[in-house]
N, C-alpha and C positions, 0 to 999 in steps of 0.2 A: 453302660460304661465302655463295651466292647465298640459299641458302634462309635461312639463320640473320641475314641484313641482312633481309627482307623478312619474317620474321615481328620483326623489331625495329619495323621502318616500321611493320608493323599497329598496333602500341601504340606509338606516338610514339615520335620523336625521344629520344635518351639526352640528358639535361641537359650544355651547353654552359659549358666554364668559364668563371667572371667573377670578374675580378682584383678586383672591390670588392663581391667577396661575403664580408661577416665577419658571420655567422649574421643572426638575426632584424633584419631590416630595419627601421631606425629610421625614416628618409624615407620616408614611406607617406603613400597619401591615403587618405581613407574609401571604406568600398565599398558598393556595392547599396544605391546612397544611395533610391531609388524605396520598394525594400522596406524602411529603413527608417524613411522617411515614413509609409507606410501602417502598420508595427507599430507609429510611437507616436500616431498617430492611433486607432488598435485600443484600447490602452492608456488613453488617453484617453476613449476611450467607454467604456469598461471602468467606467472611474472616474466617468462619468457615470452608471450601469447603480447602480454601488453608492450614489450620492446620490440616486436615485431610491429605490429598496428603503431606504434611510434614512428618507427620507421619510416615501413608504407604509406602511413594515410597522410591523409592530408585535409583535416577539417575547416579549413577555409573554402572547399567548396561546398559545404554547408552553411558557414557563416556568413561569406560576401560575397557579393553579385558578382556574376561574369559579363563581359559583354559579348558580341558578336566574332572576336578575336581571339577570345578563349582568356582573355588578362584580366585579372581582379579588380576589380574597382574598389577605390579606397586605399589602394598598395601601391609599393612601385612608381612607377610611371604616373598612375593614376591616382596619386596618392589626394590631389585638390578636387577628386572628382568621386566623392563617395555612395553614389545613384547610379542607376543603371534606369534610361529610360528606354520604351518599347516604343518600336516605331508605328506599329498596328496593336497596343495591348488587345482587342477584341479578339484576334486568332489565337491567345494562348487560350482562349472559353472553345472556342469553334473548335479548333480543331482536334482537342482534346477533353476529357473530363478536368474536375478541378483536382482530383485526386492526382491523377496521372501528371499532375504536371506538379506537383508539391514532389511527387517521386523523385523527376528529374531535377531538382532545384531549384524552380522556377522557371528553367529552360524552356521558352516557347517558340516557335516557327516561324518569327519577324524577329528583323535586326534590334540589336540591341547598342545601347552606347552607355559609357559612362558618361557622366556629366554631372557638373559642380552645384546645380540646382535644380528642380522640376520646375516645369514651366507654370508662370502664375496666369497665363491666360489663356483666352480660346484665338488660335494662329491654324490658317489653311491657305496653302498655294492658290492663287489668282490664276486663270486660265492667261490670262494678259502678259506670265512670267512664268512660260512655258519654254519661251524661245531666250529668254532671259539667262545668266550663268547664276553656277552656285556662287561664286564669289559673291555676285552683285544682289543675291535673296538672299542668301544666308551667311554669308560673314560680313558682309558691311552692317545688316542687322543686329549684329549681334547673337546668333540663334546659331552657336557652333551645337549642332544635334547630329551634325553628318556624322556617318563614321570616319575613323582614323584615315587621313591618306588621300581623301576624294580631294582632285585637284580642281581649285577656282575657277580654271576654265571650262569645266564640264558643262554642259546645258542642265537645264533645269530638269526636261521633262527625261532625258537620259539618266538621269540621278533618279527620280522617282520610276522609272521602270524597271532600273536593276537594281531598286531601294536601296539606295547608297543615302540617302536621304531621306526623312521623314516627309510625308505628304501633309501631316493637321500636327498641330500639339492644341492638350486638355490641359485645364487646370490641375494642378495635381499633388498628391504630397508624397513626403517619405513613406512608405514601411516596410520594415523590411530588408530596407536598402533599398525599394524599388520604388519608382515612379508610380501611385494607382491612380485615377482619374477622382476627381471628389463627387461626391455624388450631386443629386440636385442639381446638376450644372447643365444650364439651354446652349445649345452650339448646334449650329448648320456646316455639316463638311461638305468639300466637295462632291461632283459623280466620278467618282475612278470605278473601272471596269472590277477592278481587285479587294475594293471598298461597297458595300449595298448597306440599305436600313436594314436587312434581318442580321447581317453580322453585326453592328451596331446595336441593335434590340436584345438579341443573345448575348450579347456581349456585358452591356450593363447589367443587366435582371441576372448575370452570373456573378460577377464584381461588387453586386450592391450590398450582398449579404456579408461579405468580408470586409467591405469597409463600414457597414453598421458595427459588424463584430468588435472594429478597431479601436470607433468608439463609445461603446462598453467598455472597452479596455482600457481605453485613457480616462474614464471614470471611476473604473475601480481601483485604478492605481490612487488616482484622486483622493476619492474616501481612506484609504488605504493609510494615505501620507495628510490626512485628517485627523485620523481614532487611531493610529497604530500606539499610541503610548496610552490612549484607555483600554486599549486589547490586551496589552502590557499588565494591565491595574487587574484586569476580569481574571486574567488567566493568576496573576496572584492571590486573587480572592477565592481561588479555585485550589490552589495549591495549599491554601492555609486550611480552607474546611475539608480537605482531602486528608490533610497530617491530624487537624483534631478531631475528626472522624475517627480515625482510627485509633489513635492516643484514649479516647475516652470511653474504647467499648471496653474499658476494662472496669469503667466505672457503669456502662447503660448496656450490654451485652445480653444479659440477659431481660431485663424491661422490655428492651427493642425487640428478638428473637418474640418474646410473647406477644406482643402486639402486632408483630407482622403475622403469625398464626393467628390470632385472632383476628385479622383484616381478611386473611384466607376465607377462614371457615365464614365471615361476616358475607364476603361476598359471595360465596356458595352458597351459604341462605339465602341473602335477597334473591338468588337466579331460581333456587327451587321456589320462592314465593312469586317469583313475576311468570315464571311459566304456568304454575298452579290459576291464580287467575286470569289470564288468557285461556288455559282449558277450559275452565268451569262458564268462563264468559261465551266460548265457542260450541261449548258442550249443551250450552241450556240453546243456543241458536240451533244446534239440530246439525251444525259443520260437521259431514264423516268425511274420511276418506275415498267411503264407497261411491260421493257424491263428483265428485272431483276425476277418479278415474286418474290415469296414467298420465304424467306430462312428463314434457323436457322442462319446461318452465318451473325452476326451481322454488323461485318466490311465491307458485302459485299454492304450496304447502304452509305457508305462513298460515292461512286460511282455515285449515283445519283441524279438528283438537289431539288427532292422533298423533301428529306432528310433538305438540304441547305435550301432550303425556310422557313421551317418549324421552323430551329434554327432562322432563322433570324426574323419570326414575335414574338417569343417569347422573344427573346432580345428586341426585337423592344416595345412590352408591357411592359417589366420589366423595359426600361429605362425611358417609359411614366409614367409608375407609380410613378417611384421615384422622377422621376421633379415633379408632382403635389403634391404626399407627400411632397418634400419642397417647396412649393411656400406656400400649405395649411397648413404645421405644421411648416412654420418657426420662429414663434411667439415661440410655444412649443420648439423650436432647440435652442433658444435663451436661453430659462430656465433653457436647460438641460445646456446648457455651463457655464452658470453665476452658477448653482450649485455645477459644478465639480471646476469651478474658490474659490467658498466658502470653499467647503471641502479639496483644496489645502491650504486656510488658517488657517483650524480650525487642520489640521496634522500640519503645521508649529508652532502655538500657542502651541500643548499637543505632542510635539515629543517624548515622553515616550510611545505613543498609538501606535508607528512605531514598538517597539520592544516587544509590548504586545504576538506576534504569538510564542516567545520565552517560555514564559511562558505555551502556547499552549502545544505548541511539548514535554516541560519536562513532564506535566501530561500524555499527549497521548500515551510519549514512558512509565511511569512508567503504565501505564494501560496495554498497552500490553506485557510488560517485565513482570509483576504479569501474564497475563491469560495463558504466556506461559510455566512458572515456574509450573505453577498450571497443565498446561497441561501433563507436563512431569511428573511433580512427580505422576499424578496418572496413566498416562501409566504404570509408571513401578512400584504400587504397586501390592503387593502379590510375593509370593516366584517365583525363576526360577522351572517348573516342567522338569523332566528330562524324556527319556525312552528309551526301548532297540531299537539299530535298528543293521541292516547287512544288506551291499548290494546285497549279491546273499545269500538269504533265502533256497532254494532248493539243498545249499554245502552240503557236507557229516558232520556232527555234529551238524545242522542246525535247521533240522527237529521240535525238540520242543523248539525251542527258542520261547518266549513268547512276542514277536514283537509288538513296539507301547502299554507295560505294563512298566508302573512308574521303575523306579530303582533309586540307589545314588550313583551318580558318584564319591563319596570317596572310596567305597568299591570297590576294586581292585580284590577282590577273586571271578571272577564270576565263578560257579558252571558249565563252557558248555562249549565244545570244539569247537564250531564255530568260525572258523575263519573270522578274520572280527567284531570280535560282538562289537558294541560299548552301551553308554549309552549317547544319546546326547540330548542336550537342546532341548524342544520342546514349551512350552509355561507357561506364568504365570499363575499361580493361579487364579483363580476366585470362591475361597471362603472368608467366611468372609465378615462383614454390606458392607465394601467400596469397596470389589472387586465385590460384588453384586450390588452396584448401581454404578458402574463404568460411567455405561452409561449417567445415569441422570446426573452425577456429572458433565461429560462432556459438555454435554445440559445446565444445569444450568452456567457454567463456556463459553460458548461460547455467552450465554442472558446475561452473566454480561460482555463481553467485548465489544459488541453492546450498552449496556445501557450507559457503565460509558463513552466510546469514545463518544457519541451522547450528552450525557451531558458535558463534557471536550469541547465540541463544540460551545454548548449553550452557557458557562457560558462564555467563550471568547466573544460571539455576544449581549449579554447584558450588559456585562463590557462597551467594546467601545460602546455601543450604548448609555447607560449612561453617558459615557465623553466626546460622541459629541454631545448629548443633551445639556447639561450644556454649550456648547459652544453658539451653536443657542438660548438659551432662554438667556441670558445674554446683556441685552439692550445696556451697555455700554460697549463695546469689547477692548480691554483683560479687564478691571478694576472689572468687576463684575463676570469674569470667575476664580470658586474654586480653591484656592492655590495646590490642589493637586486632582484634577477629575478625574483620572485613578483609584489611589487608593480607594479614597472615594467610586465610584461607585463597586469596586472589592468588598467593605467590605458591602454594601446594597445588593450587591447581592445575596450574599453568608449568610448573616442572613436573607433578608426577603423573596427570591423568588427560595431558593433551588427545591422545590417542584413543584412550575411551570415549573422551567426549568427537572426538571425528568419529569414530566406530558409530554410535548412537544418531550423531547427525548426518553419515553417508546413508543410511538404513532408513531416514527419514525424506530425504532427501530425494532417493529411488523411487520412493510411492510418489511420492510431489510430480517429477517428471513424470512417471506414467500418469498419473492423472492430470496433465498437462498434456501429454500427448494423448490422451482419451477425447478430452475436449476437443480438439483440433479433427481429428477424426470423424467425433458426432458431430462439429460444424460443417465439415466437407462434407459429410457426406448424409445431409439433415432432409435437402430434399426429394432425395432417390430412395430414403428407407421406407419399407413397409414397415405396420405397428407393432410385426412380431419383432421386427428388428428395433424398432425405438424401445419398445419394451426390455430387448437385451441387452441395449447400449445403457440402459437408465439403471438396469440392473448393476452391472457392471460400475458405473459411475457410482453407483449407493455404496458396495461394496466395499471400493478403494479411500470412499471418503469416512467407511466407517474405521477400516483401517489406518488410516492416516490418524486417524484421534486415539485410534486404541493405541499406537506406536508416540506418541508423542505423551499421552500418560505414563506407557510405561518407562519411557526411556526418563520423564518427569523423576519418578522416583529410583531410577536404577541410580540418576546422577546423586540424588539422597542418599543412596547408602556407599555412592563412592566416597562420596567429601566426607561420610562417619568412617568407613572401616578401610578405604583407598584400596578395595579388588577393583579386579576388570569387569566392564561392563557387560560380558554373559553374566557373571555369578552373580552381581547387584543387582542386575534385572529380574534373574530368576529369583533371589531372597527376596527381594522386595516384591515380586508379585507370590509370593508364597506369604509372604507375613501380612498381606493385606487381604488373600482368601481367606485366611486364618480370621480374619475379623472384617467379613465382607458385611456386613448388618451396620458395624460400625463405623464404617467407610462410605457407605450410602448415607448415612444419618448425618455424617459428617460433612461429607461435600455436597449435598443440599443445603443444611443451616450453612454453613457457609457462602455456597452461591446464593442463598436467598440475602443474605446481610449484606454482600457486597454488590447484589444490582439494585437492593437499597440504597445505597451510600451511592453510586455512582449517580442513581433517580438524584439523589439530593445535592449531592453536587454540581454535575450538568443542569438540572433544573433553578437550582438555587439562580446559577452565572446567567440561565439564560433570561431569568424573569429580570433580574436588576438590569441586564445591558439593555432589555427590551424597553424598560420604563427610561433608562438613561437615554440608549441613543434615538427613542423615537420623541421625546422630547417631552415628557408628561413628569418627569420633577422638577419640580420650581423650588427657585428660591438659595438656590444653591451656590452664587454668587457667580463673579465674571470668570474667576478662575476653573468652576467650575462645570460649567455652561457645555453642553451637549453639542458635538460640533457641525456643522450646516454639510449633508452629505446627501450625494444623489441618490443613494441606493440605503436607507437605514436598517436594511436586513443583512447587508452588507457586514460589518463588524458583528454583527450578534448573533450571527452563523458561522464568524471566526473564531469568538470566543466559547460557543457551545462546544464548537470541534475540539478545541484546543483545551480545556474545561474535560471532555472525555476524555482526551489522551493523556492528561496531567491525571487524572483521576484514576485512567484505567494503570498509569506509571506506579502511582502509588500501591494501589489495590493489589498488583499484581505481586510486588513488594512480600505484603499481607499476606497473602494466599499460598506466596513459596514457605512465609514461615508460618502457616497453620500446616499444610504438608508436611514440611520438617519435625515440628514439634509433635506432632500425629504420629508418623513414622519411629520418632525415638522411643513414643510413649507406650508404644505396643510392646518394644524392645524390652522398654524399662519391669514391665509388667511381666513379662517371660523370663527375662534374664534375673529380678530381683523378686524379694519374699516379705523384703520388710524387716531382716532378723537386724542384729548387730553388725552381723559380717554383709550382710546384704539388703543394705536400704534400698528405700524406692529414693528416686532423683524427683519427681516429680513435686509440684505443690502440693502446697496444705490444704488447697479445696478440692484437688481431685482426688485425694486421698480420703477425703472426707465424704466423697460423695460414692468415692467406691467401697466406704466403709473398711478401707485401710487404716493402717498406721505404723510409723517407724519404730521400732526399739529402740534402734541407735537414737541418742539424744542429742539434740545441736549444740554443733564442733563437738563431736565424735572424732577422739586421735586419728581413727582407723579410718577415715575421711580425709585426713591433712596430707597435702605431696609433699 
């Protein structure tokens, strides 16, 4: 007796009864009022951070083309002219990776123009209309490709030595905004000293994979704009056996929990009978180990029966163990089932708490639709910087070009006979308060999309935890359960525990960054480490992520016992991890039967959507009329790999739902157990079946005065 009080003391105090406890606490004050000073002062600068990059940036040099002038194409001036063709595309491959040049915006080291259409055919200058002017090649043609400002009388071959002028045009199409060549296309250009077959060669075999990519991509839009309304139909058929899934574990709850243990233990048997004969098969062959000797060659063990014996006593434990776990925890298996049977009822009574993940995802998407907004715009503030370049530096007029020095690409008059000389894009500005703290702005704006998703989290798991409190503390079921508990508890939340739920989600938040920045570290620095240091870094890495799951359990249920008794999140943290040491046996029992029910349910629901869309949209149901008919798509893995996805995430919306109100209802019911006896003055809250199975029972009799508010 001495021992079993003093490991109680270790973990607090058993919760004391209080005659004016009727569930969720309405009389509450606000808590971790400090912290929530500070998060909406965070928030506020937040909001600062994004009128800044409003400001500064300027995301059109990410969305449209520049040409060789620095002016948008598609805007302005340029408004009839919404392409940008290249006048050598093969130097944006040569001269740079394809990375480095998605960096700069496309930005390549050949003129660029705007223009109203890409060229539908294969056109290269005649040696014959060399002495010829641009007027009389290219604008009596038709083929305005020069840039801005090249006057008619210029010679032809003057135009192509200081590329003012394109020398070939490819057949070619949009993307992008930009001119790309199509692929497949035969064409002989001329010999320009500036122009060879290997920049050409290189050129294509870099270009060809982006425009295969392109179209994939016009094919999946295709299918896309095919099946998008029977994706529509899958993901409903997903959302319906998701809701009666869970709706009817109140009636198959336990059937289901037994058969899924029984498929356990069935399939632990088969392993220790298929390993069994394999040994005895290997065994009468005379296969030892001593035969075989040492290998690297892992498969080369398959071979021998030591191997087999070895799988088979560890089956053989793992199957003894789980029998005596239920023989010894089936009192506790019983809990766990008549609880998920409860929480099946209290989602039927508050079916508004089904569609609450709704409400989730709209804040989640607008949090990261702002951190991304915010991201871009301040990528791209401060000016485009421009400077001189030329490909072969060592040409004759060459000599004192002043290479990689600022220029401005409107002025057309350059002072130097280099041929080749361009002035091209090379990077934004980084002067000026914002283009100086670029960095930080960034930092700070990647802490606020951590905080505010971590709190968007929160405030979801103490809403429902609050509307399936009120469920559980409500003596007389549904009559004494709040006309509207979803809401009720949204708007307690949100006035009194803002600050605890930032509290819990900045603590969350902190480990996230460091292991973000862990990562980043072991990839830099992956291959300079010796194995004692991989071995530290991995160490490290296990560490943080076992901490990361420990802190997101706990703070799971500190937010439980905010939205019941509305203290601040140290003291709900610490009660609630006290009341579940208190009943760690039944906390394990618990959240196994429950994860094992629920990656059931999702097996059967992701499974169900993916086998019907497979037999739908690969074409193998007939008969199912014109209306119904499977529709003609290039990719039929296409939709049935959108509807599985979407089929999980509808599944896991629900589920998750489920899982906050077995938590909940878990949490009260330890409560209820500690705090009541059962007497008149002190019923239990609980069902009639868990009462039954705990071998309880109330005295008070239903509608008991001393029950009535």
């Amino acid at each position: 007796m001495g021992g079993k009080q003093d490991e109680d003391e270790a973990y607090g105090k058993p919760a004391k009864y209080d005659p004016s406890f009727r569930g969720p606490i309405k009389n509450r004050s606000c808590t971790d009022v400090i912290c929530c000073v500070i998060f909406l002062l965070f928030i506020l600068g937040y909001i600062v951070v994004g009128i800044v990059a409003w400001v500064y940036g300027d995301p059109r040099q990410v969305l449209y083309p520049r040409n060789s002038t620095g002016a948008y194409c598609g805007m302005g001036q340029n408004k009839d002219k919404p392409y940008v063709l290249y006048f050598n595309i093969f130097s944006c491959i040569v001269a740079n990776n394809i990375i480095t040049v998605a960096q700069k915006g496309l930005q390549c080291p050949t003129p660029q123009v705007c223009v109203s259409s890409c060229p539908e055919a294969v056109w290269t200058v005649e040696k014959d209309q060399f002495s010829l002017t641009v007027g009389e090649v290219f604008y009596k043609e038709k083929k305005n490709f020069c840039l801005p400002g090249v006057p008619g009388n210029m010679t032809v071959l003057q135009s192509l030595q200081q590329e003012f002028c394109p020398s070939f045009l490819l057949p070619s199409t949009p993307a992008l905004g930009r001119c790309f060549p199509l692929p497949n296309t035969n064409f002989t250009l001329p010999e320009f000293p500036w122009i060879t077959n290997t920049t050409i060669t290189q050129g294509i075999s870099g270009l060809l994979d982006s425009l295969n990519a392109r179209d994939i991509t016009v094919k999946i839009f295709e299918d896309f704009a095919q099946s998008w309304y029977w994706i529509l139909v899958a993901l409903g058929v997903a959302l319906i056996l998701s809701l009666l899934f869970i709706l009817l574990l109140r009636l198959v709850a336990g059937p289901l929990v037994l058969v899924l243990i029984i498929g356990v233990l069935g399939v632990l048997a088969y392993g220790i009978y298929h390993c069994w004969e394999e040994y005895r098969v290997l065994r009468d062959k005379g296969a030892s180990i001593s035969q075989l000797g040492f290998t690297t060659n892992l498969s080369a063990y398959q071979s021998v029966q030591e191997t087999w014996l070895a799988a088979v006593i560890v089956l053989a434990v793992l199957e003894g163990i789980l029998l005596l776990l239920l023989i010894f925890l089936r009192q506790r298996i019983r809990i766990a089932i008549a609880l998920l049977k409860e929480a099946s009822k209290a989602v039927g009574q508050m079916m508004s708490t089904m569609f609450y993940p709704l409400v989730t995802f709209v804040l989640l998407v607008i949090c990261i639709a702002y951190w991304a907004m915010t991201a871009l715009y301040l990528a791209t503030s401060g000016q485009p910087q421009y400077v001189y370049w030329v490909s072969n530096a060592s040409a004759p007029g060459c000599e004192n070009v002043p290479v990689n020095t600022s220029c401005d690409p409107m002025d057309q008059s350059m002072n130097y006979s280099c041929p080749g000389l361009m002035c091209v894009f090379q990077s934004y500005a980084s002067t000026g308060l914002a283009q100086r703290s670029l960095f930080n702005l960034q930092i700070y704006g990647v802490l606020g999309l951590f905080w505010t998703l971590n709190w968007v989290l929160a405030l979801g798991q103490c809403v429902l935890a609050g509307a399936f409190a009120s469920f559980y503390w409500a003596f007389h079921k549904p009559r004494d359960i709040p006309t509207f508990p979803l809401s009720s508890a949204f708007i307690r939340t949100l006035r009194y525990h803002t600050g605890s739920l930032a509290f819990g989600a900045l603590i969350l938040t902190i480990v996230q960054i460091a292991r973000i920045i862990l990562e980043y570290i072991d990839h830099k620095l992956r291959g300079a480490q010796n194995p004692m240091a991989r071995c530290i870094m991995c160490c490290f890495k296990c560490c943080l992520w076992c901490l990361e799951k420990f802190i997101k359990f706990l703070n799971r249920n500190a937010y439980i016992m905010i939205a019941i008794y509305g203290k601040n999140f140290c003291v709900s943290a610490k009660n609630a991890f006290m009341l579940l040491m208190r009943n760690i046996v039944r906390v394990i029992v618990l959240d196994k039967v429950t994860d094992l029910l629920l990656f059931f349910g999702k097996l059967l629901v992701v499974g169900g959507v993916g086998v019907l869309s497979f037999f739908f949209f690969s074409g193998r149901i007939q008969g199912l009329g014109k209306d119904f008919e499977s529709p003609h798509l290039n990719y039929y893995w296409l939709p049935i790999m959108t509807s599985i996805l979407g089929a999980y995430v509808i599944a896991s919306g629900f589920f998750s739902v489920f899982s906050m109100c077995v938590d909940t209802l878990f949490l009260c019911f330890l409560e209820d157990l500690e705090r009541n006896d059962g007497s008149l003055d002190r019923p239990y809250y609980m069902s009639k079946g868990l009462l039954k199975i705990l071998g309880k029972k109330n005295q008070a009799p239903p509608g008991d005065k001393k029950r009535k508010k």
